[in-house]
C-alpha positions as CSV (number, residue, x, y, z in Angstrom):
1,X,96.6,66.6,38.5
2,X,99.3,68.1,40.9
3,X,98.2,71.3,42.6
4,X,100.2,74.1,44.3
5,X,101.1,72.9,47.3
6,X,101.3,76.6,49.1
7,X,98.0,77.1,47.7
8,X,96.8,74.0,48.7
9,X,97.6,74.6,52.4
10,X,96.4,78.4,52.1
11,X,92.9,76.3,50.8
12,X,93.0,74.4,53.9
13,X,92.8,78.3,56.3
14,X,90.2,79.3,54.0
15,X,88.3,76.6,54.5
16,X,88.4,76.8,58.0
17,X,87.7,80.5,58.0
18,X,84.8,79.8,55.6
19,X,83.2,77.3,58.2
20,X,83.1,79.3,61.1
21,X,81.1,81.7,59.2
22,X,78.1,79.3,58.4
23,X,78.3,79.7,55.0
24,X,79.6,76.1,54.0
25,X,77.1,74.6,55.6
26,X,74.5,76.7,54.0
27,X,75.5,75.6,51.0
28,X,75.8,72.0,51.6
29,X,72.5,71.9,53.0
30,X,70.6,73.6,50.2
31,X,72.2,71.6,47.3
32,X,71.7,68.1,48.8
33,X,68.3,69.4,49.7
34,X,67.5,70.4,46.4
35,X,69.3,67.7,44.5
36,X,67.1,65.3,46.1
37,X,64.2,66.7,45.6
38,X,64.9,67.2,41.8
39,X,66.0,63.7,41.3
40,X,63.0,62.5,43.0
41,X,61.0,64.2,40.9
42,X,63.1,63.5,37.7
43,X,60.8,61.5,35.3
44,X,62.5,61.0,31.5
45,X,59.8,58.9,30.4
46,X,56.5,61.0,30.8
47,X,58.1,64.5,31.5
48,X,60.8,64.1,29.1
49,X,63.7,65.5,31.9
50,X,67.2,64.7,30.7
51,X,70.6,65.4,32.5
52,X,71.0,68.5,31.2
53,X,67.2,69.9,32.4
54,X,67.7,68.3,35.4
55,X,71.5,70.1,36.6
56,X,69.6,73.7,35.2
57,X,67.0,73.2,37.3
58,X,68.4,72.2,40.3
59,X,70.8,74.7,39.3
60,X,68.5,77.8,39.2
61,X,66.6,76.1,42.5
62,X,70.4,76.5,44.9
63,X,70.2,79.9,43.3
64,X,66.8,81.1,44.4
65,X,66.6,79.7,47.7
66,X,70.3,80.8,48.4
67,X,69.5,84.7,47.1
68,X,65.8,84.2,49.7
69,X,68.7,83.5,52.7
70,X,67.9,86.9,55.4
71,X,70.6,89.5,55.0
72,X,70.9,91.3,58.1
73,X,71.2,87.5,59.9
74,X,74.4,86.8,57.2
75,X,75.3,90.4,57.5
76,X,76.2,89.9,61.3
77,X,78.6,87.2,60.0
78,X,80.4,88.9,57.6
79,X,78.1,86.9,54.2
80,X,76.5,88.5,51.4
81,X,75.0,86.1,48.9
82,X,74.7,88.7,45.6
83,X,74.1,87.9,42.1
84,X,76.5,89.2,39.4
85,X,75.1,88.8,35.9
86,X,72.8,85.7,37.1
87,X,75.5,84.3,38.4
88,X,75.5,83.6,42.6
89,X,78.2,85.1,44.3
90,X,79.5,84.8,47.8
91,X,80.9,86.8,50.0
92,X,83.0,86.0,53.1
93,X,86.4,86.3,54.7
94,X,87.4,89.1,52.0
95,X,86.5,86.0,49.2
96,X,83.9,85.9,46.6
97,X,82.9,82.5,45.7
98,X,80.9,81.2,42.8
99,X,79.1,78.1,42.2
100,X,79.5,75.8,39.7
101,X,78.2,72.0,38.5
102,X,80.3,69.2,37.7
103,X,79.5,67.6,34.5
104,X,78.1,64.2,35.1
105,X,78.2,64.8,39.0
106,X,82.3,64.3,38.8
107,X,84.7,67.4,38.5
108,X,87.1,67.2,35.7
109,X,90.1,68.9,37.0
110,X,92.6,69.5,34.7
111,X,89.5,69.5,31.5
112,X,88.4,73.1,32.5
113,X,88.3,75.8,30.1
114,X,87.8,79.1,31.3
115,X,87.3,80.4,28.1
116,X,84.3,78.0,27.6
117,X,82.3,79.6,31.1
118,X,80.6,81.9,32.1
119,X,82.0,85.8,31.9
120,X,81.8,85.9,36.0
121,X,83.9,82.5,36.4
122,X,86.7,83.4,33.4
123,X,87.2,86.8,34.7
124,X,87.3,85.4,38.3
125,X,90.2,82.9,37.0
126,X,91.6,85.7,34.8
127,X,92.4,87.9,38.0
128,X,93.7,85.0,40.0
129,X,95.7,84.6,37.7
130,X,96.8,88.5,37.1
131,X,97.6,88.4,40.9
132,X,99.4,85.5,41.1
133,X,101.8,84.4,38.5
134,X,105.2,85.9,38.0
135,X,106.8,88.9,36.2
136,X,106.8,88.5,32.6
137,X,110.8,88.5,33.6
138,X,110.2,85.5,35.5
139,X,107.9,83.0,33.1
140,X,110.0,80.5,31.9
141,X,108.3,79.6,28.7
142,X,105.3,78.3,27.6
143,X,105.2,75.3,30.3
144,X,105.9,77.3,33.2
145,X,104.0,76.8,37.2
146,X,103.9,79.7,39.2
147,X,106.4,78.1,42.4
148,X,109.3,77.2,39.6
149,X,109.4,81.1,39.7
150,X,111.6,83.2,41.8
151,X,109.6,85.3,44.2
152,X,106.7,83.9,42.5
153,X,103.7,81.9,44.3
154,X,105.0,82.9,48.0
155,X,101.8,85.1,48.7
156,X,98.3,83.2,47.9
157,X,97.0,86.0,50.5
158,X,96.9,87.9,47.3
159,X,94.1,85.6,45.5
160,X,90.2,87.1,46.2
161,X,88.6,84.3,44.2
162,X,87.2,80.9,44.8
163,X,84.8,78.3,43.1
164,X,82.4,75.6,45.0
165,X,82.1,73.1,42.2
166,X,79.7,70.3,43.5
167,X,78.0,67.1,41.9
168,X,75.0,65.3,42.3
169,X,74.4,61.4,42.0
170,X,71.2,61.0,39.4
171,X,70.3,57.9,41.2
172,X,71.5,57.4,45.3
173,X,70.6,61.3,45.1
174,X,74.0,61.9,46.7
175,X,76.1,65.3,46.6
176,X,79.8,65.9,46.8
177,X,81.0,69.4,46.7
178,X,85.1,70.6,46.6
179,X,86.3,74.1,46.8
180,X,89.0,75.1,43.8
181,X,91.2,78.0,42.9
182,X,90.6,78.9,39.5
183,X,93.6,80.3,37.5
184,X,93.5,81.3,34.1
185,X,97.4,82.0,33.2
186,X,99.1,81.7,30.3
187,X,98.8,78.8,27.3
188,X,99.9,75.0,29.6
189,X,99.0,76.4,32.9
190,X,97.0,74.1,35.3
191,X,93.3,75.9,35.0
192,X,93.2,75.0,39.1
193,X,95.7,76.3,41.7
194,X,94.4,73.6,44.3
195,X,91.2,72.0,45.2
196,X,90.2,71.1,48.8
197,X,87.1,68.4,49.7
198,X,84.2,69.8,51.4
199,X,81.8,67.5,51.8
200,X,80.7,64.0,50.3
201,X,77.7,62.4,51.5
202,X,77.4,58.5,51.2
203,X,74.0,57.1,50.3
204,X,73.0,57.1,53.9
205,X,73.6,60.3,54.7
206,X,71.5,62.5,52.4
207,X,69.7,65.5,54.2
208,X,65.9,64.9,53.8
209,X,64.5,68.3,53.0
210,X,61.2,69.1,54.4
211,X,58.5,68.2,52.0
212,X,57.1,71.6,49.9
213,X,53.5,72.7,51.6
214,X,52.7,72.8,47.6
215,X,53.7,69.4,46.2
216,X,53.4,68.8,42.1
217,X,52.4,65.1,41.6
218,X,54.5,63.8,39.1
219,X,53.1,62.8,35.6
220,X,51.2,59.9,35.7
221,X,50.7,57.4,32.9
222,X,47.4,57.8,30.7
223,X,44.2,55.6,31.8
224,X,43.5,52.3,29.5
225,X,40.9,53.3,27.3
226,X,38.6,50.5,28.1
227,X,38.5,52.2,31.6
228,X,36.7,55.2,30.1
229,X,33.9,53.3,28.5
């Protein structure tokens, strides 16, 4: 899929700006912590998990802990970590950010639908879009990108909104995460401005989070019957 390549190197700034804050690595470290544990404790057989329960849950887990982070310390840094509609949303460097699983832990690009999302992540894809393409003097048909435009795409200052789409490996336990544009424009638009890589862990290099000071044992198969006689 072939992104905007003025976006792509605004992405790059962005990036940078969004690392000096903390706030990447925040995230980073909470979902490979909590994709971890969740696969570890994934059991299909006696518990019933699937795919599905187990990207909600691990899901709602980044959620919680990342709403639990201490304001005033993010505060002095210029984060706020909010929730709008149950949806997370990050603050930073004039940005919001939102969150967002890959389906089967790899990131379809150009297969998003913002009209199949979540409210928060069409409307954030809606106003990229509203602040970013052309005059309506300027669109050159139905199959029209933005920097085919005259005067058009020359200021990706103007875009406010950002999404952290990461993945999780059901098996090595591994994470990947990539920070996308969204853009929601008119009927053959790409649904992405540009995507940028922000981490990728290989299987030796998953964070070990700290084991809970409550641990669940997982399910454990019945006793033979002849052992209870």
């Amino acid at each position: 899929m072939e992104f905007d390549a003025q976006v792509t190197a605004w992405l790059e700034d962005v990036l940078v700006a969004l690392r000096a804050t903390g706030l990447i690595e925040l995230v980073e470290r909470t979902v490979a912590g909590v994709w971890e544990r969740n696969v570890d404790r994934h059991d299909p057989v006696v518990a019933g998990d699937t795919a599905t329960s187990l990207g909600i849950t691990a899901s709602e887990n980044i959620r919680t802990l990342l709403l639990r982070a201490d304001d005033d310390t993010w505060a002095a840094r210029g984060v706020a970590i909010t929730s709008v509609q149950q949806a997370l949303v990050l603050r930073a460097a004039g940005l919001r950010v939102l969150l967002m699983k890959a389906d089967a832990g790899v990131p379809a690009w150009s297969g998003t639908r913002w009209e199949a999302e979540s409210d928060v992540r069409r409307l954030a894809a809606e106003e990229n879009a509203a602040s970013y393409e052309p005059p309506v003097e300027h669109q050159t048909g139905q199959f029209w990108w933005p920097v085919l435009a005259p005067g058009a795409g020359d200021d990706p200052s103007r875009l406010r909104h950002l999404v952290l789409v990461w993945g999780g490996d059901p098996v090595a336990a591994t994470t990947t995460g990539h920070l996308g544009v969204p853009y929601a424009g008119p009927p053959g638009s790409a649904p992405w401005l540009a995507v940028a890589t922000v981490w990728r862990h290989g299987p030796d290099d998953v964070p070990h989070p700290p084991e809970p000071v409550i641990a669940v044992p997982r399910a454990r198969r019945p006793p033979d019957a002849r052992t209870l006689r």
